[in-house]
C-alpha positions in Angstrom: 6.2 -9.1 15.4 9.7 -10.9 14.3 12.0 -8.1 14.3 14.7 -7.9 11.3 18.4 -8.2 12.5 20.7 -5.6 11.2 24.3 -7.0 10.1 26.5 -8.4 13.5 27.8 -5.5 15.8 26.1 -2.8 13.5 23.3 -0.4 15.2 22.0 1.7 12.4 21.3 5.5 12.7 19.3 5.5 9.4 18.0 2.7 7.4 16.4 2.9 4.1 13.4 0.7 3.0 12.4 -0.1 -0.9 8.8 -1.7 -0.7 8.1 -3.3 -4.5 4.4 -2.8 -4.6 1.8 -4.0 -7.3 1.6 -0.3 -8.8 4.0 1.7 -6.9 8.0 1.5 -5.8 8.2 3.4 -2.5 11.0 4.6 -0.9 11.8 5.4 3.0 14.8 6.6 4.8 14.5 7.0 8.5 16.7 8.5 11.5 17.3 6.3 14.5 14.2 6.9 16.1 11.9 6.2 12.9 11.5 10.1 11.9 11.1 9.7 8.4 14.4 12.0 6.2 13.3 11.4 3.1 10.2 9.6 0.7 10.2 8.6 -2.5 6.9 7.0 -5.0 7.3 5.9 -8.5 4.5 4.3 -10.2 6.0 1.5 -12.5 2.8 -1.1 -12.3 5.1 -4.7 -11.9 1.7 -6.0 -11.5 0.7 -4.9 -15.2 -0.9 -8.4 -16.7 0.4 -10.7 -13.8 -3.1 -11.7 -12.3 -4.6 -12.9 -15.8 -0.8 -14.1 -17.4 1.3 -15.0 -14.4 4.3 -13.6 -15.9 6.0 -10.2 -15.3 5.9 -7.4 -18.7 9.4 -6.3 -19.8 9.1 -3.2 -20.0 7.5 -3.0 -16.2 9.8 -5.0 -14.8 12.6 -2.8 -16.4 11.3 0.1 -14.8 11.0 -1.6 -11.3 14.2 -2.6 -11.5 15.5 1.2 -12.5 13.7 3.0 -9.7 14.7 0.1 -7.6 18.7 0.7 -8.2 18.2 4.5 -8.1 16.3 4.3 -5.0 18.7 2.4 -3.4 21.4 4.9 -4.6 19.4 7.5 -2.6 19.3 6.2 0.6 22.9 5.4 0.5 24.2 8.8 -0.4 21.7 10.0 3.0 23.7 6.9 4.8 21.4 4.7 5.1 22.8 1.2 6.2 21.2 -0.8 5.7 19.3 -0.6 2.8 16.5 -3.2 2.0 13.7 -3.9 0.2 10.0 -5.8 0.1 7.9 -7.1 -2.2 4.3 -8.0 -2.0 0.9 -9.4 -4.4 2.8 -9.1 -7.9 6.1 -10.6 -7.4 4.6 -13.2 -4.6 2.1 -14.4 -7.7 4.4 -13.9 -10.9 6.8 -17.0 -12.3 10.0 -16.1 -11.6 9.2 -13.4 -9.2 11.6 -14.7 -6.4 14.2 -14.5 -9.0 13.8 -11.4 -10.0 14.2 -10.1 -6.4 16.9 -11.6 -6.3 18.6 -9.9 -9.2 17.2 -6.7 -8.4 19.2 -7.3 -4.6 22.9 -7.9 -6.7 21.8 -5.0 -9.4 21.0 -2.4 -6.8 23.5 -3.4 -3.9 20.7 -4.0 -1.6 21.5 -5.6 1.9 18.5 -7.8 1.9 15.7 -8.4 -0.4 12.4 -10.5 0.3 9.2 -11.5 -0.5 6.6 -10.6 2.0 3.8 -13.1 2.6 0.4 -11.7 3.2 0.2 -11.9 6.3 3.5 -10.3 7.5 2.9 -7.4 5.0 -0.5 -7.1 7.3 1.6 -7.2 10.4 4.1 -4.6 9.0 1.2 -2.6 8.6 -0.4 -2.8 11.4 2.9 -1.9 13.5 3.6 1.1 11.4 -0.1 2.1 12.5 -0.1 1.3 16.0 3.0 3.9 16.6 1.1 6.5 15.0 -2.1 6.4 16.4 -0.5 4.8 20.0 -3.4 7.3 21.4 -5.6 4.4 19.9 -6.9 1.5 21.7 -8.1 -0.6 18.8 -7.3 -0.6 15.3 -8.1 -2.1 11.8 -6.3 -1.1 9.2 -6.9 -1.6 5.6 -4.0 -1.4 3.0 -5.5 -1.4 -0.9 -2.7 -1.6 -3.0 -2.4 -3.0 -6.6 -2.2 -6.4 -6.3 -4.3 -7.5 -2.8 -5.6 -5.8 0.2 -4.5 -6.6 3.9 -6.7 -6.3 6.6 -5.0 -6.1 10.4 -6.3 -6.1 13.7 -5.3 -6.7 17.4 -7.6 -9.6 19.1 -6.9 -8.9 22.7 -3.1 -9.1 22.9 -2.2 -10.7 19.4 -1.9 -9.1 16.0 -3.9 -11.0 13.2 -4.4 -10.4 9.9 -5.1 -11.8 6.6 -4.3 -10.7 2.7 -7.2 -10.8 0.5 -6.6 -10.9 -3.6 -7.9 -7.3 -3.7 -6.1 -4.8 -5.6 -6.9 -2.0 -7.6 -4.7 -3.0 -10.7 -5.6 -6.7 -10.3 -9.6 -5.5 -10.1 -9.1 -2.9 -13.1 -8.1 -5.4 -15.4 -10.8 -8.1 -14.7 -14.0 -6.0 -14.2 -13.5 -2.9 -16.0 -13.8 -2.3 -19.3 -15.5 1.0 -20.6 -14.6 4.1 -20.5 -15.9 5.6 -18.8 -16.4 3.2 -16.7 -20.4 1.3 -17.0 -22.6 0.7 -14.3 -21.9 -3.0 -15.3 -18.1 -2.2 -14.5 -18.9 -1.2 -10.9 -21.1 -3.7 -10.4 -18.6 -6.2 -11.3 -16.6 -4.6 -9.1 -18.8 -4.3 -6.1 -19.4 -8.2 -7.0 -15.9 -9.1 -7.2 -15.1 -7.8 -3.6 -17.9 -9.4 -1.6 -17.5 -12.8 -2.6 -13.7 -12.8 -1.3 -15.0 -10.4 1.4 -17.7 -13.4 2.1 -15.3 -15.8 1.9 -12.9 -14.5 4.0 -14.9 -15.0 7.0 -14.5 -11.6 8.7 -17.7 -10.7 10.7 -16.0 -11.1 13.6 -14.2 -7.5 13.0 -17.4 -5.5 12.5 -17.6 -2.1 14.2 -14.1 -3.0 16.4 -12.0 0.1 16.6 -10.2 3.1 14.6 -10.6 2.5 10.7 -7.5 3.3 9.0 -6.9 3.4 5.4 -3.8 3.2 4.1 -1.9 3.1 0.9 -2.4 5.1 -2.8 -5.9 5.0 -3.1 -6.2 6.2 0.3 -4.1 9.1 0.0 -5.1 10.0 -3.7 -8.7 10.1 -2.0 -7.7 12.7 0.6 -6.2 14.4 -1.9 -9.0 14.9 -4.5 -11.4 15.5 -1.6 -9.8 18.5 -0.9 -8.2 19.5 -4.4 -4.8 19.5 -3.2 -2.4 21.2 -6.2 0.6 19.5 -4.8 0.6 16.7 -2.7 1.3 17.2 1.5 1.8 14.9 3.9 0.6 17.5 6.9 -2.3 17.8 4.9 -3.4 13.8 4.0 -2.3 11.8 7.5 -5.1 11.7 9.5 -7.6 13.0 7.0 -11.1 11.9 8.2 -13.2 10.5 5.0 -16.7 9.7 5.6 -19.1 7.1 3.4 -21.0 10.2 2.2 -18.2 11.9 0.5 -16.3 8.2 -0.8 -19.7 7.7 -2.5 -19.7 10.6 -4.0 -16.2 10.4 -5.7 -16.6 6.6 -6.4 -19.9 8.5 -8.8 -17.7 11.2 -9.7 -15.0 9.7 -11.4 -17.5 6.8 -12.7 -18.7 9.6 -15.0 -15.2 10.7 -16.1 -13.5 9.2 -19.1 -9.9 8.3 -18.2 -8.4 11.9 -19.8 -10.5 14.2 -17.7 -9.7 12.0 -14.8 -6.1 12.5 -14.5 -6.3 16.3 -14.5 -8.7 16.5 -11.4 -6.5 18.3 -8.9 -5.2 16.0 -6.5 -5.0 13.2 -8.9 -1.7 11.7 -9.4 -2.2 10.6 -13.3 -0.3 7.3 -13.0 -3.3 6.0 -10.6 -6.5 7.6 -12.6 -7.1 4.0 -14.6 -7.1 2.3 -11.2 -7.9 4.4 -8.4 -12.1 3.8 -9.3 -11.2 0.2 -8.1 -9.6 1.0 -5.7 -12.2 3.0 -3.9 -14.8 0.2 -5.0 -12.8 -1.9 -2.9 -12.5 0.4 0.1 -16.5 1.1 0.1 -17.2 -2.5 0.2 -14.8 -3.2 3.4 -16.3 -0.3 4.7 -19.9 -1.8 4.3 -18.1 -4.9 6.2 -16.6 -3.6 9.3 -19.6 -1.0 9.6 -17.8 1.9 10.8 -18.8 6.0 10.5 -15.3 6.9 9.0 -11.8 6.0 8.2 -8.5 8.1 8.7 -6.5 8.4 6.0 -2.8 7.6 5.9 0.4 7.5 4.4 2.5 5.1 6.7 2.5 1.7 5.3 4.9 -1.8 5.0 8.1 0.2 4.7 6.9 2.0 8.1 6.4 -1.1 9.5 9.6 -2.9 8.3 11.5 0.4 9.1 10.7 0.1 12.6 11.8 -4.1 12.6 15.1 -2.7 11.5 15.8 0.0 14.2 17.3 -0.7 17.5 15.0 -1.9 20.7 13.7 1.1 22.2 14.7 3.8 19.7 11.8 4.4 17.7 9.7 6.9 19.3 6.9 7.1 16.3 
């Protein structure tokens, strides 16, 4: 993977990473050696409307840009230097989306600002996996996130991965549309996601290596399969999920209308209209690469891109 050059003659001790998601604006500040210092989430939802309009919402993008600037405050006042941020699915598909990177990078002071393609936000997350799970011999990871899924894998010594137009936002607008939701809405769902899963050519993959799931509906899983009050990370990373219990939430919260879903415990209320998509999603890549479980984790893109910015041979994790 490319690594990302810090400024000339600068070696950072702690970098921050913004990554602009579909649904969620993520923060990460790390020490020299890739410990995470501090973590951040907002739910803003830049991807609200994009997939069916094309443009961004006002108000979302206001709030994007908000978190965004105070995120970027944050890291800086940990001394973070420098201080960057991603993008991904919504901006890379919404008119004027480079150009509103590009203002966000001025408003907020950021060093750097870009738009991910799909397939280097699957290698970000791939790298960010393989340090975790080094122990590990072969991997695919799986990243739902609002706007598009990445798949990643290693194929003998090369990374490869692809971005499919999966995302639980981008789903929950097209296929859903009672609540609660129909058995008509999950079967457009469970439609939607094997024709691009089809499509995408990916039989090779099946039954090769560790599972791991990554990214909100991932975590929000863990998290309502064991009714944690208050999220915790000790708690979530590495969090074995098995096809039994995903089924039985995916029929769960299909029962739920959307009120009663966001008080389940565990549920971050921001993601109760789209996490039922979300898992849709996950269950029919799981049905694809044929495997008993996944592991569950928090380290994503801004892991990955964390990592790129750290000096050769620092980062121990």
């Amino acid at each position: 993977m490319n690594r990302i050059s810090a400024e000339p003659n600068q070696r950072p001790n702690r970098v921050g990473v913004i990554d602009i998601g579909s649904n969620t604006v993520l923060l990460l500040v790390t020490d020299v050696d890739g410990a995470p210092v501090d973590e951040a989430s907002r739910i803003t939802r830049i991807g609200k409307g994009v997939f069916e309009s094309g443009r961004l919402d006002a108000e979302r993008a206001r709030l994007t840009r908000d978190s965004v600037i105070e995120f970027a405050e944050r890291a800086r006042q940990q001394s973070a230097s420098p201080v960057v941020a991603v993008a991904t699915e919504a901006l890379r598909r919404a008119e004027g989306g480079r150009e509103f990177l590009a203002e966000l990078q001025q408003d907020a002071g950021l060093d750097r600002a870009w738009l991910l393609s799909g397939e280097e936000e699957a290698r970000y997350t791939i790298e960010a996996s393989r340090r975790a799970y080094a122990h590990e011999t072969d991997l695919v990871v799986v990243d739902i996130g609002g706007g598009s899924t990445e798949l990643a894998w290693r194929d003998g010594d090369r990374v490869r991965g692809i971005s499919l137009p999966l995302g639980s936002v981008r789903l929950s607008e097209s296929e859903v549309r009672d609540d609660p939701p129909s058995g008509a809405d999950l079967a457009r769902l469970a439609a939607a996601c094997d024709r691009i899963l089809t499509a995408a050519g990916l039989e090779a993959i099946r039954g090769s290596g560790t599972a791991i799931a990554l990214a909100g509906t991932a975590t929000t899983l863990a998290a309502l399969d064991q009714e944690l009050l208050e999220y915790r990370d000790e708690r979530v990373e590495g969090y074995p999920v098995t096809r039994s219990r995903l089924n039985h939430w995916i029929q769960r919260l299909a029962r739920l209308p959307l009120a009663q879903r966001k008080c389940l415990p565990g549920m971050e209320p921001g993601r109760a209209d789209v996490i039922l998509a979300g898992l849709v999603i996950m269950e029919r890549v799981w049905e694809l690469l044929g495997v008993p479980a996944f592991r569950i984790s928090g380290r994503g893109v801004r892991h990955g891109v964390a990592l790129s910015l750290l000096p050769e041979g620092t980062a121990r994790c």
